[in-house]
DRENDO-1510 file (C-alpha; in Angstrom, 1 decimal, always signed):
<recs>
REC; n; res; u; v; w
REC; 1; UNK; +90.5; +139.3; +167.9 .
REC; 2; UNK; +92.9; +138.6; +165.2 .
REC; 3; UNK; +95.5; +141.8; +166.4 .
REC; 4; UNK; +94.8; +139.3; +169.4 .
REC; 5; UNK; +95.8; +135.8; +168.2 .
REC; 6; UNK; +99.0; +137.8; +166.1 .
REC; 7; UNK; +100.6; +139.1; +168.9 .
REC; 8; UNK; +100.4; +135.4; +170.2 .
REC; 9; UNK; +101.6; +133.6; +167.3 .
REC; 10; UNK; +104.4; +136.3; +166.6 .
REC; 11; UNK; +105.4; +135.9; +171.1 .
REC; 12; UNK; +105.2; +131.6; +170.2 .
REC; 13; UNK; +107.6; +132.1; +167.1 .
REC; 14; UNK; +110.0; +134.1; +169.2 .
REC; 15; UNK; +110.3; +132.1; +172.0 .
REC; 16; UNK; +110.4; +128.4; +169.7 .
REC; 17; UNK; +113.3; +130.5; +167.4 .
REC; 18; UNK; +115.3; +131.9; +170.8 .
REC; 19; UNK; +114.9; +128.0; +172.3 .
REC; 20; UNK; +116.2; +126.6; +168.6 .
REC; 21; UNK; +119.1; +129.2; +168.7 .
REC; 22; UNK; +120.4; +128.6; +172.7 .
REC; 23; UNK; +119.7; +124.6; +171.7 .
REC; 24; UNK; +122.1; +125.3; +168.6 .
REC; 25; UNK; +124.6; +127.3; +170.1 .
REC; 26; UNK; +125.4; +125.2; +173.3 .
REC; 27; UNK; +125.5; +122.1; +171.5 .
REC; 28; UNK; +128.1; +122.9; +169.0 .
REC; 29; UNK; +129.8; +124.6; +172.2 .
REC; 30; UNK; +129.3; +121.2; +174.0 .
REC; 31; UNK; +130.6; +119.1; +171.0 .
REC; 32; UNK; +133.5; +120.7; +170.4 .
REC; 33; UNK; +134.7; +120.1; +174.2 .
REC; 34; UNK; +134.3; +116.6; +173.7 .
REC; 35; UNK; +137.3; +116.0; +171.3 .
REC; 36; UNK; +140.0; +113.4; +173.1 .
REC; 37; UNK; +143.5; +113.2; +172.2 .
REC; 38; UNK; +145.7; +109.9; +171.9 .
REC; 39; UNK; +146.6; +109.9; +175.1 .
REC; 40; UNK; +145.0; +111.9; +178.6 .
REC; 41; UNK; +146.7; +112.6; +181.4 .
REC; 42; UNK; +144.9; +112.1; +185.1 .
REC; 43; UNK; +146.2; +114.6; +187.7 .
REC; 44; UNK; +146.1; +113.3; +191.2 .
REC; 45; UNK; +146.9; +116.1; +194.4 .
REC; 46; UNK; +146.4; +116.2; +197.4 .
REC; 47; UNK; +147.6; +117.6; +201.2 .
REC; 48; UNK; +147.8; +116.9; +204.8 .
REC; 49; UNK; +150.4; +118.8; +207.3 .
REC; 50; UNK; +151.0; +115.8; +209.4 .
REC; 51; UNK; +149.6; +112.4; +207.1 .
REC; 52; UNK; +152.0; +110.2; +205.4 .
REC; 53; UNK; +150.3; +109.2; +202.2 .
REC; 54; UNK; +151.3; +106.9; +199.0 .
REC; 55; UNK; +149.6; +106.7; +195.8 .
REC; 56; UNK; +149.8; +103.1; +194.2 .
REC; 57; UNK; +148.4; +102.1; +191.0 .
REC; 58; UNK; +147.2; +98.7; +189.8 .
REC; 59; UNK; +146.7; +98.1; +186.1 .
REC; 60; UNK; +144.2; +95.8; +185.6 .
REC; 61; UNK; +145.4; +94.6; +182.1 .
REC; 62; UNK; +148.8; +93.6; +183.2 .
REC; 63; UNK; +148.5; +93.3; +187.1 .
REC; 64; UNK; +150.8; +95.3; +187.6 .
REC; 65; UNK; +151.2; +97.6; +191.1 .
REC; 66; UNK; +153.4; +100.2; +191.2 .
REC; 67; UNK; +153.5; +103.1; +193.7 .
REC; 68; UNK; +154.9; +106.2; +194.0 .
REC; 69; UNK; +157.1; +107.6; +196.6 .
REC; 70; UNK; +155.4; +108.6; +200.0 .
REC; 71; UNK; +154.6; +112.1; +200.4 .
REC; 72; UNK; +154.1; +114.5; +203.3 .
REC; 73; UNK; +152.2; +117.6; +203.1 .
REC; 74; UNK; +151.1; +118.7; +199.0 .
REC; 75; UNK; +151.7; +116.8; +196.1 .
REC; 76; UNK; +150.7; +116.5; +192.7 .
REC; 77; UNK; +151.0; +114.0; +190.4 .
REC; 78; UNK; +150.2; +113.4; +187.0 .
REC; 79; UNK; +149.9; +109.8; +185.3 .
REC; 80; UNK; +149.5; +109.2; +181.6 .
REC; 81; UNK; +146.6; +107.1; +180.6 .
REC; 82; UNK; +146.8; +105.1; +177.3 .
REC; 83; UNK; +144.5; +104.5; +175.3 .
REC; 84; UNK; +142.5; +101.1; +176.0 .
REC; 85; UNK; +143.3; +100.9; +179.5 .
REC; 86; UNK; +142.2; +99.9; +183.3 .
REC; 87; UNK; +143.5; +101.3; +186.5 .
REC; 88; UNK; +142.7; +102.1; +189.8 .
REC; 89; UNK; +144.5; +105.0; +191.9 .
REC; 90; UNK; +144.8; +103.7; +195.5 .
REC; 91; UNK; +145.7; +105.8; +198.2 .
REC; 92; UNK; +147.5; +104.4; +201.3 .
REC; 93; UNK; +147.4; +106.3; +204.7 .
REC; 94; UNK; +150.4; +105.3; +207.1 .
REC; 95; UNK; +148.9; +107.2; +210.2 .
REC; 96; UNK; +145.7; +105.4; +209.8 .
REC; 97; UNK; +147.3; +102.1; +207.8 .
REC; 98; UNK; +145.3; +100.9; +205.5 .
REC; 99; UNK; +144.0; +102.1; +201.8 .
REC; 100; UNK; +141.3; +105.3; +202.2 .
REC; 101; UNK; +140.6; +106.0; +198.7 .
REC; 102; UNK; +140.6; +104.1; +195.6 .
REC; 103; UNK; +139.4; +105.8; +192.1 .
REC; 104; UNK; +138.7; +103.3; +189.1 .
REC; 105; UNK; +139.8; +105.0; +185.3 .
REC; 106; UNK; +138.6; +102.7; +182.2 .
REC; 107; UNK; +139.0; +104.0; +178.9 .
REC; 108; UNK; +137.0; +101.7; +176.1 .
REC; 109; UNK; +135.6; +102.4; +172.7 .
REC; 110; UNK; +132.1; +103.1; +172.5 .
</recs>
């Protein structure tokens, strides 16, 4: 009876010091990812053979709208984003004309 209830308290031990260890180990993996610079960068692509597309940005502090060059086919661009700011990324489809996608970016402190 007591080799018995060893064997169990030793398994218990294991298992609570492997579950401490993976806990530890992934959180200070986890934290260290989580480290933000000054300023990030937001990279939009995106491609269509035959759609004529536009990416437009309106910054909600200011008001302003400005939009990028229309693009057949592949593109990739990639827009700075201060600190303290709001946008949204609007995409504008000519063949179907009118905005299909709209993506909202708000960076605040916590």
């Amino acid at each position: 009876m007591l080799k018995r209830f060893s064997r169990r308290a030793m398994r218990s031990f294991a298992v609570a010091c492997l579950t401490l260890a993976v806990g530890l180990s992934v959180g200070a993996e986890f934290a260290n990812s989580a480290v933000f610079s000054v300023t990030q960068t937001f990279t939009i692509s995106g491609s269509s053979a035959s759609n004529l597309s536009q990416v437009c940005v309106y910054n909600y502090n200011t008001g302003a709208f400005p939009c990028y060059p229309a693009f057949f086919g592949s593109y990739t661009l990639s827009y700075q984003l201060p600190f303290n700011v709001f946008l949204g990324f609007i995409l504008y489809d000519y063949n179907q004309a009118r905005f299909v996608e709209q993506v909202f970016v708000r960076d605040e402190a916590l």
